[in-house]
OpenMM code with the backbone's topology and positions (N, CA, C; nanometers):
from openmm import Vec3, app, unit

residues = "UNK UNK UNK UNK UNK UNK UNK UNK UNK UNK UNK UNK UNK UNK UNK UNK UNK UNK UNK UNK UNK UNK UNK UNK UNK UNK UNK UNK UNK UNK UNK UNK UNK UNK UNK UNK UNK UNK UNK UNK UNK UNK UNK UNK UNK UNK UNK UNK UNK UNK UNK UNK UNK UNK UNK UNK UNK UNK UNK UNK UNK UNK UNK UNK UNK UNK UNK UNK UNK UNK UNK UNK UNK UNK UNK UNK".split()
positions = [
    Vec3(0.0829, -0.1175, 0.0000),
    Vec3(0.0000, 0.0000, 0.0000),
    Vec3(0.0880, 0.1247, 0.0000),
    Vec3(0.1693, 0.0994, -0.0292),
    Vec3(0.3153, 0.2329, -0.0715),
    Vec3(0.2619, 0.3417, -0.1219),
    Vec3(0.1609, 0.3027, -0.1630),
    Vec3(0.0948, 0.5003, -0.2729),
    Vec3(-0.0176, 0.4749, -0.2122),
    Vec3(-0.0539, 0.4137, -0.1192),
    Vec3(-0.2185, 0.4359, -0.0773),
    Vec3(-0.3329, 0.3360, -0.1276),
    Vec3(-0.2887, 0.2557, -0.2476),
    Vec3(-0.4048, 0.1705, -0.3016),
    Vec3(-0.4331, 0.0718, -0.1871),
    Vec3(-0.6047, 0.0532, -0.2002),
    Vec3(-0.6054, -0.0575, -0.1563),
    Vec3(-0.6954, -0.2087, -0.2108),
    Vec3(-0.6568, -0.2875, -0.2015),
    Vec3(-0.6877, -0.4259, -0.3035),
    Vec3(-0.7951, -0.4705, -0.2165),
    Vec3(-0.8999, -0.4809, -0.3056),
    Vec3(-1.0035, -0.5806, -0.2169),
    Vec3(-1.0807, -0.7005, -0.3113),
    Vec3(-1.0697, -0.7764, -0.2043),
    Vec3(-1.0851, -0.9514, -0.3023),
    Vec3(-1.1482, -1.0229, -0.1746),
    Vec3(-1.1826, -1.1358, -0.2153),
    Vec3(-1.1793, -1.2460, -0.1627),
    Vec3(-1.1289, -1.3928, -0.1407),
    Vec3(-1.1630, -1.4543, -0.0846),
    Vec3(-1.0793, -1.6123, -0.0389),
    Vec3(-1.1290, -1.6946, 0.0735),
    Vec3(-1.0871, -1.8005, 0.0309),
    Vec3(-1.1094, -1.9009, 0.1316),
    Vec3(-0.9503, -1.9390, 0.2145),
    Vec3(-0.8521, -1.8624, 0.1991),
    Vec3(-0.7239, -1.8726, 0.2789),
    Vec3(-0.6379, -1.7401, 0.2290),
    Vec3(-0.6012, -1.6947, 0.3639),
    Vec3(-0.6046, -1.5189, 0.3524),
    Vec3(-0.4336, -1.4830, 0.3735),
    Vec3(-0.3829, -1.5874, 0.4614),
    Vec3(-0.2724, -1.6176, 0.4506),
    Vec3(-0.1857, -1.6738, 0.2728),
    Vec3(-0.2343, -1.7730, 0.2314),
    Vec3(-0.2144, -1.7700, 0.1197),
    Vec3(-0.2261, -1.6482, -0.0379),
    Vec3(-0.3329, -1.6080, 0.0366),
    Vec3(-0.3805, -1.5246, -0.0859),
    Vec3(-0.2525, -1.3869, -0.0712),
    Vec3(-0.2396, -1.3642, 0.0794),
    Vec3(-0.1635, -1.2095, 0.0398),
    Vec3(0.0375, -1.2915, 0.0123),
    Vec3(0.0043, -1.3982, 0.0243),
    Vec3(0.1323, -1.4584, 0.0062),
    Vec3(0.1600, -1.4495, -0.1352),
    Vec3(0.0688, -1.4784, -0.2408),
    Vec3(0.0937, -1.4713, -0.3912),
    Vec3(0.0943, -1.3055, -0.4118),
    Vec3(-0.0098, -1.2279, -0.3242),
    Vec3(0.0151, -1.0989, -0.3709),
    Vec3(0.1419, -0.9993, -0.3617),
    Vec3(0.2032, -1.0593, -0.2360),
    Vec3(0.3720, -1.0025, -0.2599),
    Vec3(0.4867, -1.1206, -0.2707),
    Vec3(0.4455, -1.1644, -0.3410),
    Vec3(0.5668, -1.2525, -0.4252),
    Vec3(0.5172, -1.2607, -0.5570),
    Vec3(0.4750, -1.1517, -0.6127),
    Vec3(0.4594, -1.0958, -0.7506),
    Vec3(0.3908, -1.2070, -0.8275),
    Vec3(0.3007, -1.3106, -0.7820),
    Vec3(0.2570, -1.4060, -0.8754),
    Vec3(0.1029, -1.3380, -0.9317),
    Vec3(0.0470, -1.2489, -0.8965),
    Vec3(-0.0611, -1.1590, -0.9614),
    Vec3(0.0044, -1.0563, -0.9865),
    Vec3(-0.0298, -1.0325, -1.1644),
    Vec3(0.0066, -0.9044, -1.2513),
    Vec3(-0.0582, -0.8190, -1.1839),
    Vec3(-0.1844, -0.7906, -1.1654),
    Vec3(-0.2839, -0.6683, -1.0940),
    Vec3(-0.1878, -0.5823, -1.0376),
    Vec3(-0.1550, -0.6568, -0.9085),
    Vec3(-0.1124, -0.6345, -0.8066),
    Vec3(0.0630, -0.6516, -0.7986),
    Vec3(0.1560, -0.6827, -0.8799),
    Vec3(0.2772, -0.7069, -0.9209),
    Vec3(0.3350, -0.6013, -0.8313),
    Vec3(0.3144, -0.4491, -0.9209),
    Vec3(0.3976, -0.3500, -0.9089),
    Vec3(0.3716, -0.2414, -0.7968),
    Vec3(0.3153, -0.3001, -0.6468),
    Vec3(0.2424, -0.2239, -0.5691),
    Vec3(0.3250, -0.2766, -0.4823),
    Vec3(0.3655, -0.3782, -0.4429),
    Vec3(0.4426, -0.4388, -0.3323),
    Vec3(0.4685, -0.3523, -0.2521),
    Vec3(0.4866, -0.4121, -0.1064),
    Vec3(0.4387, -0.5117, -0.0886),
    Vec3(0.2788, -0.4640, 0.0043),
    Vec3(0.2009, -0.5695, 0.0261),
    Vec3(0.0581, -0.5723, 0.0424),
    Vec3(0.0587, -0.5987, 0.1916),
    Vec3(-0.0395, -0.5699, 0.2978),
    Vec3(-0.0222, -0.5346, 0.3807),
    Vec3(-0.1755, -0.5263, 0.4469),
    Vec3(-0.2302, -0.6217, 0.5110),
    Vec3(-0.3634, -0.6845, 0.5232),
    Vec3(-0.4280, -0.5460, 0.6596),
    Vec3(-0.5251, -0.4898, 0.5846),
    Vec3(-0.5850, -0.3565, 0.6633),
    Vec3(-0.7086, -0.3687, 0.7321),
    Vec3(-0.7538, -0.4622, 0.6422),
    Vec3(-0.9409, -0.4909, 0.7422),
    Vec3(-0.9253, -0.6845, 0.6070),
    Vec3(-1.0556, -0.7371, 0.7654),
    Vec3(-1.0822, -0.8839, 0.6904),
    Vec3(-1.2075, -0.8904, 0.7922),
    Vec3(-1.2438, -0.9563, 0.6640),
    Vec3(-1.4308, -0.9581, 0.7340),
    Vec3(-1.4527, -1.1556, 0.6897),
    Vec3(-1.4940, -1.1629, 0.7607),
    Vec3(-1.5165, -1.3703, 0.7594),
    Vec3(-1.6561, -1.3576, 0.7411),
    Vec3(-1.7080, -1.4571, 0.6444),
    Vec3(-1.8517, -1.4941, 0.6083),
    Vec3(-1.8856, -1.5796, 0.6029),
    Vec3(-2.0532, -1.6376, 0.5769),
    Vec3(-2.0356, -1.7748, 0.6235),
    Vec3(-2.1027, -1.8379, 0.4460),
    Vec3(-2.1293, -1.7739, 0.3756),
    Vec3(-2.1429, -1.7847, 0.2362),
    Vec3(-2.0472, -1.7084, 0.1127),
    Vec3(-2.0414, -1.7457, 0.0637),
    Vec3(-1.9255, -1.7470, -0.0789),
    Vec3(-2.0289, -1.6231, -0.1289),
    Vec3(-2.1374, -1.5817, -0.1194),
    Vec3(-2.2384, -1.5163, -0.1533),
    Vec3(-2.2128, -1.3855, -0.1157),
    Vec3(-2.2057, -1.4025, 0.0545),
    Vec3(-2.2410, -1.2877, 0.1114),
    Vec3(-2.0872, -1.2020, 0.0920),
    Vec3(-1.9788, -1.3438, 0.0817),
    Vec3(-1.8708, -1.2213, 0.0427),
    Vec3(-1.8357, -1.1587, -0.0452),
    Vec3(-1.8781, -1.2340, -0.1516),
    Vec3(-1.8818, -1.1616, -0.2847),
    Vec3(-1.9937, -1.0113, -0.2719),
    Vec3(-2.0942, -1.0486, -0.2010),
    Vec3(-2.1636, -0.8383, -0.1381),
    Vec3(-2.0901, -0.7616, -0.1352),
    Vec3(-2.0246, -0.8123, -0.0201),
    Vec3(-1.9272, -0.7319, 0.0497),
    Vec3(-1.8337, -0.6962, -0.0428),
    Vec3(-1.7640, -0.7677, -0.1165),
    Vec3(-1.6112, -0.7248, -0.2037),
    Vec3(-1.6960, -0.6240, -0.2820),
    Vec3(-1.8372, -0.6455, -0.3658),
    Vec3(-1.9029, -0.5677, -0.4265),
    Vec3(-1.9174, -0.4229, -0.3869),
    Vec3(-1.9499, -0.4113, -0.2735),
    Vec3(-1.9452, -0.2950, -0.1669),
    Vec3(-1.8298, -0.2278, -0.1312),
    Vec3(-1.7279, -0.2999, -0.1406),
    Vec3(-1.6511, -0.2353, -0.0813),
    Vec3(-1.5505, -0.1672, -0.1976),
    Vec3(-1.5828, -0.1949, -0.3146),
    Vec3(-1.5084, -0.1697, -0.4811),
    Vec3(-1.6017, -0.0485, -0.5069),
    Vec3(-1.7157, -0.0056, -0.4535),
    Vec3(-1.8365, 0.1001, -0.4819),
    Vec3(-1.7525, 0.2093, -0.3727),
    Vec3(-1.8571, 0.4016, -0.4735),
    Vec3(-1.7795, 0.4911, -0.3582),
    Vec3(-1.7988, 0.4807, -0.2663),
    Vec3(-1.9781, 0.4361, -0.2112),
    Vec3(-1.9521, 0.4147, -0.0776),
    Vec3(-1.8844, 0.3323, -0.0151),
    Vec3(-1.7968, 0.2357, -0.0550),
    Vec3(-1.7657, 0.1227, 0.0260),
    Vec3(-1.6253, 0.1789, 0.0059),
    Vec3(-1.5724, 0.2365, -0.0582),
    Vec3(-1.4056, 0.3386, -0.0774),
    Vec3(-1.4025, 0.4408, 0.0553),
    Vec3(-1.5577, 0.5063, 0.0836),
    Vec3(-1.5404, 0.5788, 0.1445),
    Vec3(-1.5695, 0.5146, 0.3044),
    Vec3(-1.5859, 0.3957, 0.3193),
    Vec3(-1.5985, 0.3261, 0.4563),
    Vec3(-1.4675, 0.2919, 0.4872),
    Vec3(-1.3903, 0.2001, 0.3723),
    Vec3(-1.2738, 0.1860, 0.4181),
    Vec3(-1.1890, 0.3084, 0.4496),
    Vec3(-1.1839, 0.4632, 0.3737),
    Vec3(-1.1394, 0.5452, 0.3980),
    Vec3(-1.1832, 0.6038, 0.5410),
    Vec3(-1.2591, 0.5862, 0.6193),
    Vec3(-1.3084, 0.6721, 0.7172),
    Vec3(-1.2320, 0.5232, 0.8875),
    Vec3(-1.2672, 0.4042, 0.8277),
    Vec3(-1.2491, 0.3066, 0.8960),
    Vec3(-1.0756, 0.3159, 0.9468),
    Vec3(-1.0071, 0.3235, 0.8334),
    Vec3(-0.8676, 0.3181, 0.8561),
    Vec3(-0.8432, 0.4380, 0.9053),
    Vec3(-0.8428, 0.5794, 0.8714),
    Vec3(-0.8557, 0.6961, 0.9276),
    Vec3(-0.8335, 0.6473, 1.0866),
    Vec3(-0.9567, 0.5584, 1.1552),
    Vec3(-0.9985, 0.5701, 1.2763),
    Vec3(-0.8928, 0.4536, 1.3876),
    Vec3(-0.8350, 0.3770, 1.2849),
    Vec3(-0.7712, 0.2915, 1.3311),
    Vec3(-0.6113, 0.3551, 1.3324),
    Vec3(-0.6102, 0.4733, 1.3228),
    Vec3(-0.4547, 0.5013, 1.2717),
    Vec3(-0.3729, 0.3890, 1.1729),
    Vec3(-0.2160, 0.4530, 1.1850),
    Vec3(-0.1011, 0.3658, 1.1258),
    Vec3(-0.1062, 0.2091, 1.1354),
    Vec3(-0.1156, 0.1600, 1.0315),
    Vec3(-0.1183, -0.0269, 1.0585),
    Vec3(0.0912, -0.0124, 1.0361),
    Vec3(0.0856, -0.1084, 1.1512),
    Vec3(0.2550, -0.1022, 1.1303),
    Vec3(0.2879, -0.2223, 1.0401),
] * unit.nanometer
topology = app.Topology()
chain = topology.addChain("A")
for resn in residues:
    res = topology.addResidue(resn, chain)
    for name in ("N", "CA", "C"):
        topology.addAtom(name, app.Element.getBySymbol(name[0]), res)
């Protein structure tokens, strides 16, 4: 998150997933390194997280994570 982006996806293993994202095995996400896990929300349907990723890719859901992290300060 070096310039501020932030990646939002989903998974069924979260450990794995940000493991491919900084060891450059997704183009998307290649040249951002390294990635740096800011909020994780657990669901109990493949459904409901796909909402959520939906939501959270929308302005309002840009502007939740923006107000959310704001409130949490510096992630070290």
């Amino acid at each position: 998150m070096r310039d501020g982006r932030l990646y939002k996806g989903m998974t069924d293993n979260i450990e794995r997933r940000l493991l491919e994202h900084n060891s450059g095995k997704q183009k998307s996400t290649k040249g951002y390194m390294p990635w740096n896990l800011v909020y994780l929300k657990e669901f109990n349907t493949r459904n409901e997280a796909r909402n959520c990723e939906k939501y959270l890719k929308s302005g309002i859901g840009r502007e939740f994570l923006r107000v959310y992290l704001k409130n949490i300060g510096p992630v070290a």
